[in-house]
C-alpha positions as CSV (number, residue, x, y, z in Angstrom):
1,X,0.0,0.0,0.0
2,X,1.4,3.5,-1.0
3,X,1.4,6.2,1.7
4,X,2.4,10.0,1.7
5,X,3.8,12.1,4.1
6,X,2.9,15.8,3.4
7,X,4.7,19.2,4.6
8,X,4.1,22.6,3.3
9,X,6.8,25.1,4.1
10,X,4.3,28.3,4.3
11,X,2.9,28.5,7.6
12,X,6.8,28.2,8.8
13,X,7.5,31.3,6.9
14,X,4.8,33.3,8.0
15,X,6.1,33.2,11.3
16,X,9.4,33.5,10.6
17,X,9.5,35.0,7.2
18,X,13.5,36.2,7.4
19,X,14.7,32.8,8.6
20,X,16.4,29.9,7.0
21,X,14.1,26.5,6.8
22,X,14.1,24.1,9.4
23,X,12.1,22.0,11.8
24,X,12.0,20.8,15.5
25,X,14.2,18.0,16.1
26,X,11.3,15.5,17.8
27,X,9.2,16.7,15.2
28,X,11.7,15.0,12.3
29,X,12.8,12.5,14.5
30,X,9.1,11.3,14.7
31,X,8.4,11.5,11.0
32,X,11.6,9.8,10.2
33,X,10.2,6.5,11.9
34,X,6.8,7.6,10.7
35,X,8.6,6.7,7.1
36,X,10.8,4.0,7.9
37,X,7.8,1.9,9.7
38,X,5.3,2.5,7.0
39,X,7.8,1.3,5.0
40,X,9.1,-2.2,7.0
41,X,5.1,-2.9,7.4
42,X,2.9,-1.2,4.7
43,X,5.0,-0.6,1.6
44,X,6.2,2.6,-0.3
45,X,5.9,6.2,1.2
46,X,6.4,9.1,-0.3
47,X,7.2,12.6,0.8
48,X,4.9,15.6,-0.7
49,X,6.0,18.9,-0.2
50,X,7.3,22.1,-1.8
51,X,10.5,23.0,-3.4
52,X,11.9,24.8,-0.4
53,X,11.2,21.4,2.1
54,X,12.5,19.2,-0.7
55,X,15.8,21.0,-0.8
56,X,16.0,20.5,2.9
57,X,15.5,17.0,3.5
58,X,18.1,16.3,0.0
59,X,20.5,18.8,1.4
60,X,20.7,16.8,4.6
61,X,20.5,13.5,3.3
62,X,16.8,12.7,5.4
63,X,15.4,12.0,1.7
64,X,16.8,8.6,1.5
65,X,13.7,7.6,3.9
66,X,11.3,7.7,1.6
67,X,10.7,6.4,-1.6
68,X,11.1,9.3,-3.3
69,X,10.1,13.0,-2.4
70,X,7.3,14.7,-4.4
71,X,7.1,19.0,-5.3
72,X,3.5,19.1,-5.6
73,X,2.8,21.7,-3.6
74,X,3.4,25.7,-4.5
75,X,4.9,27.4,-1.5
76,X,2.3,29.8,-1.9
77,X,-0.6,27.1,-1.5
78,X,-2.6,28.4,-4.2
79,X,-3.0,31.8,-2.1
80,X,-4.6,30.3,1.1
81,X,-3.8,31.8,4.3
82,X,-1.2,29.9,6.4
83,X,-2.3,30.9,9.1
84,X,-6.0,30.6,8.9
85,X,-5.3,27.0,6.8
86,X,-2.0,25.2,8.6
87,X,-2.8,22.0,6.7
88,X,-3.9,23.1,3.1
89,X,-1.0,21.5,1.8
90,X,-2.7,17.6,2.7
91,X,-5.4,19.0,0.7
92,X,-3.2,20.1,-1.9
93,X,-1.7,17.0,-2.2
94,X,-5.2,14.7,-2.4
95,X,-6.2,16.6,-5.5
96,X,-2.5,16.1,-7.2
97,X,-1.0,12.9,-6.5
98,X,-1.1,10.1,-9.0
99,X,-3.0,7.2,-7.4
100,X,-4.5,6.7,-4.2
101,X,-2.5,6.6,-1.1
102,X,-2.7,6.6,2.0
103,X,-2.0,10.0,3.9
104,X,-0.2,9.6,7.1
105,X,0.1,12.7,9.7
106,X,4.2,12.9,9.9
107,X,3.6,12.8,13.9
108,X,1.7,9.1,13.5
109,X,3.9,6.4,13.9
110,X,1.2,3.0,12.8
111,X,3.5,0.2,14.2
112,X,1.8,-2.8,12.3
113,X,0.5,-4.0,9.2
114,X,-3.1,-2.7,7.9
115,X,-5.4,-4.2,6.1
116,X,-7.8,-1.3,5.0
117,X,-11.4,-1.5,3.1
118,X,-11.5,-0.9,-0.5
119,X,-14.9,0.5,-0.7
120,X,-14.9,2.4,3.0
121,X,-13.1,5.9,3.9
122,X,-10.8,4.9,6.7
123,X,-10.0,7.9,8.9
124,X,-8.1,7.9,12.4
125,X,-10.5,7.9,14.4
126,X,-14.1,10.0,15.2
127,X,-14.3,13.3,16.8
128,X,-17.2,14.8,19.2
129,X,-19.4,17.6,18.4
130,X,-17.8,20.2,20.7
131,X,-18.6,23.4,20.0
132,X,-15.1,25.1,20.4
133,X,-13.8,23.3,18.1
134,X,-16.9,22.8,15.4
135,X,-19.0,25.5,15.7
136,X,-22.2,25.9,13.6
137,X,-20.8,26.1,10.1
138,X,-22.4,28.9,9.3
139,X,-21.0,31.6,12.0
140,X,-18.0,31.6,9.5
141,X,-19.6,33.7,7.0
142,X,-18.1,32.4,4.2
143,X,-19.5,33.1,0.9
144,X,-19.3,31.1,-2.3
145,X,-19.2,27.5,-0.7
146,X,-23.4,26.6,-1.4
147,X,-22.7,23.0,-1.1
148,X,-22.9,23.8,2.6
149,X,-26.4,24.1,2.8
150,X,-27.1,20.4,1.5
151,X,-24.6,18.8,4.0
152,X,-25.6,17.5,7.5
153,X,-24.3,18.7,10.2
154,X,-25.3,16.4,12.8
155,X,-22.0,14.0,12.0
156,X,-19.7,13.4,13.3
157,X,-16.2,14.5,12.3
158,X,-13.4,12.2,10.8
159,X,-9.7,13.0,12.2
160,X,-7.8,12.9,9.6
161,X,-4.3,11.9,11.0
162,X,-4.3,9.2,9.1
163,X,-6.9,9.0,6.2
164,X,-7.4,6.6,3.0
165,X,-9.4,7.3,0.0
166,X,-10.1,4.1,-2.0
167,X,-12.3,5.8,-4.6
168,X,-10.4,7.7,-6.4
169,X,-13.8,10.1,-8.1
170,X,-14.6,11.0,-4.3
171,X,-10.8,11.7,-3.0
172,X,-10.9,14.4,-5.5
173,X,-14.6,15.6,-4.9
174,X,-13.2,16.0,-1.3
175,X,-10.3,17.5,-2.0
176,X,-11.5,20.0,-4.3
177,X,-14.5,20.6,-1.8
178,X,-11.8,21.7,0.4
179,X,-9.8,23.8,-1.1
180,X,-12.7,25.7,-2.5
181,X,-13.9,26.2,1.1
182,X,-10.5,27.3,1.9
183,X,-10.0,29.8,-1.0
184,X,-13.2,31.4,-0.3
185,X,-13.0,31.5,3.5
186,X,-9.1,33.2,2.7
187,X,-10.8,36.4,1.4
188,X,-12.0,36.9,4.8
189,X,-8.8,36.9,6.7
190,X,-9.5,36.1,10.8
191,X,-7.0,34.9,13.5
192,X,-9.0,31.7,14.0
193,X,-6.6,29.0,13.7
194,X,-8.2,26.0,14.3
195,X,-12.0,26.0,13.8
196,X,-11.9,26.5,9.9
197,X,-9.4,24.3,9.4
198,X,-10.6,21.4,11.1
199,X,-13.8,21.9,9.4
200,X,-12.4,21.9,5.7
201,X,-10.0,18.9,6.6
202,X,-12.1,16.7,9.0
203,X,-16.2,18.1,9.9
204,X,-16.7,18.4,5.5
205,X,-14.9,15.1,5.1
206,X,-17.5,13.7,7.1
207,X,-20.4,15.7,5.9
208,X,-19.3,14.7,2.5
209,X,-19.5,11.1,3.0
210,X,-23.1,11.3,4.3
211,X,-23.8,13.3,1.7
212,X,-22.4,10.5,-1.3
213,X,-23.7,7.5,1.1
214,X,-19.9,6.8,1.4
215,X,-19.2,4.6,4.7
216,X,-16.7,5.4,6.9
217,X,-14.4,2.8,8.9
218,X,-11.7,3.8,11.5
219,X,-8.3,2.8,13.1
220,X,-9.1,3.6,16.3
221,X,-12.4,3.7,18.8
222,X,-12.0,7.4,19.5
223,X,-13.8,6.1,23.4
224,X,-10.4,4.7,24.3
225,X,-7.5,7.0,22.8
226,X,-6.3,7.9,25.8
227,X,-5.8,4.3,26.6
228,X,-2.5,2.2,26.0
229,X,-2.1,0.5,23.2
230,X,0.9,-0.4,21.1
231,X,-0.7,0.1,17.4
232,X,-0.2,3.8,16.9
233,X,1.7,6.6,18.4
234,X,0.3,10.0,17.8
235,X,2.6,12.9,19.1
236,X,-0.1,15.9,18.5
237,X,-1.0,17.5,21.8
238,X,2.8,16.0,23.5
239,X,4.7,18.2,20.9
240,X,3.7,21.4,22.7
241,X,4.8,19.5,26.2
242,X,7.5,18.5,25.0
243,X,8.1,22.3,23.9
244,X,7.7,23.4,27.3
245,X,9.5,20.7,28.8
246,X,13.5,20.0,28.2
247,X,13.4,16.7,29.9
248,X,10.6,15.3,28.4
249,X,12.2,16.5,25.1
250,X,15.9,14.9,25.4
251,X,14.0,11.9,26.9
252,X,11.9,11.3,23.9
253,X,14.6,12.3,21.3
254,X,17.0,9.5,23.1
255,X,14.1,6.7,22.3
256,X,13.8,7.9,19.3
257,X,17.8,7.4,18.5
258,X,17.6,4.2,20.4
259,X,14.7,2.8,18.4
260,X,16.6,3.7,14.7
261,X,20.1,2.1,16.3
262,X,17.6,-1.0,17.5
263,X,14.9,-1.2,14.3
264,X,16.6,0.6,11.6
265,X,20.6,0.0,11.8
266,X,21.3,0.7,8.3
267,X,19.7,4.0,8.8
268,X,21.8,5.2,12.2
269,X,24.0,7.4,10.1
270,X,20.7,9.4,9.7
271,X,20.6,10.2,13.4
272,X,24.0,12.9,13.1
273,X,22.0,14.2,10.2
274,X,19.0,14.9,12.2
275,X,20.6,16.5,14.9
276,X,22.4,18.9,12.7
277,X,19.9,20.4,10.4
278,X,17.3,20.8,13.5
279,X,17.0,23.2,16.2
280,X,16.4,21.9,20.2
């Protein structure tokens, strides 16, 4: 099964617009055994990003853990706010890439092999209604999107940190969906940062597959993520601890060493690389 890895360089240079490119140490560290798991379990994964990320990992030899490394994505993102839209790039590169695959969040880690539906969506998990995070979609006020007023909004969101789309007709009715919700919410510039975008990547995703009688499996029983289990490893809400916290940090980064020295020997000369071309 193919898989992708996607990273878009533009909400990096909106907040630091004079700075060289480069990313948090855990945060590569993660997606480097991200990529090299997918690829001992699942089969090839590919890297799709912009010209300015694609430099990067080349110039300091992290390409090599992927199959190859895609520039499909403009560094502008087709004019969609950074900042309002974090994650347009995934979006981005749903519409553009050749054949279905599988997109994998570069802070999941899936330890095992899948075996996915090929007539079902399968998304990470489910998300609850809360309303500070999905809020009617109509308090956004943006104009331009009528498909909204046929969807349901009684569904319940899809997370999207990992996500396969086995028809290839709807991953592009999805995808463009998006992005068009995206565009024309842009014109209307706001400081929200996570309500619209979790709405054009995971709340329409959902509404869209009610909408097209398109059913919907999942990897994980969103009831019990907080519960162990050694199938997946998600960093999201530990990369701002770890952030905060320089113990937690040099702890994790030493497991993460130990497990390419352990898993992935013929990859250990990748571990110098990381910790040179990263900061913390």
């Amino acid at each position: 099964m193919i898989a992708i890895h996607v990273n878009s360089t533009a909400p990096f240079f909106l907040r630091h617009p004079n700075e060289e490119y480069l990313t948090e140490r855990f945060s590569l560290y993660c997606t480097v055994i991200s990529a090299l798991e997918w690829r001992k379990n699942n089969g090839a994964i590919f890297m799709v990003t912009d010209h300015i990320a694609a430099e990067y990992y080349r110039k300091n030899g992290i390409d090599e853990v992927w199959d190859s490394v895609l520039e499909l994505i403009p560094e502008d993102c087709e004019g969609i706010d950074p900042e309002m839209f974090w994650a347009a790039g995934k979006l981005i590169a749903l519409r553009d890439i050749p054949e279905n695959a599988a997109l994998v969040d570069e802070d999941l880690i899936i330890w095992k092999k899948l075996a996915l539906s090929q007539t079902a969506v399968t998304c990470a998990h489910r998300e609850y209604l809360s309303p500070d995070i999905y809020p009617d979609p109509d308090l956004f006020g943006v104009q331009g999107f009528p498909i909204l007023e046929r969807l349901d909004k009684r569904v319940l969101p899809c997370n999207t940190a990992f996500l396969y789309l086995p028809d290839d007709s709807f991953r592009q009715f999805y995808a463009n969906q998006s992005i068009a919700f995206m565009k024309a919410a842009s014109r209307n510039r706001c400081s929200d940062r996570l309500c619209r975008m979790v709405f054009a990547e995971q709340r329409l995703l959902a509404m869209l597959c009610a909408l097209t009688d398109t059913e919907v499996d999942t990897l994980m029983d969103m009831n019990r993520l907080f519960i162990s289990q050694n199938d997946y490893t998600h960093l999201w809400g530990a990369k701002q601890a770890m952030r905060d916290n320089e113990e937690q940090r040099k702890g994790f980064l030493e497991r993460c060493r130990r497990r390419i020295r352990n898993d992935f020997p013929e990859y250990e000369h990748i571990i110098g690389a990381i910790d040179e071309c990263t900061k913390n």
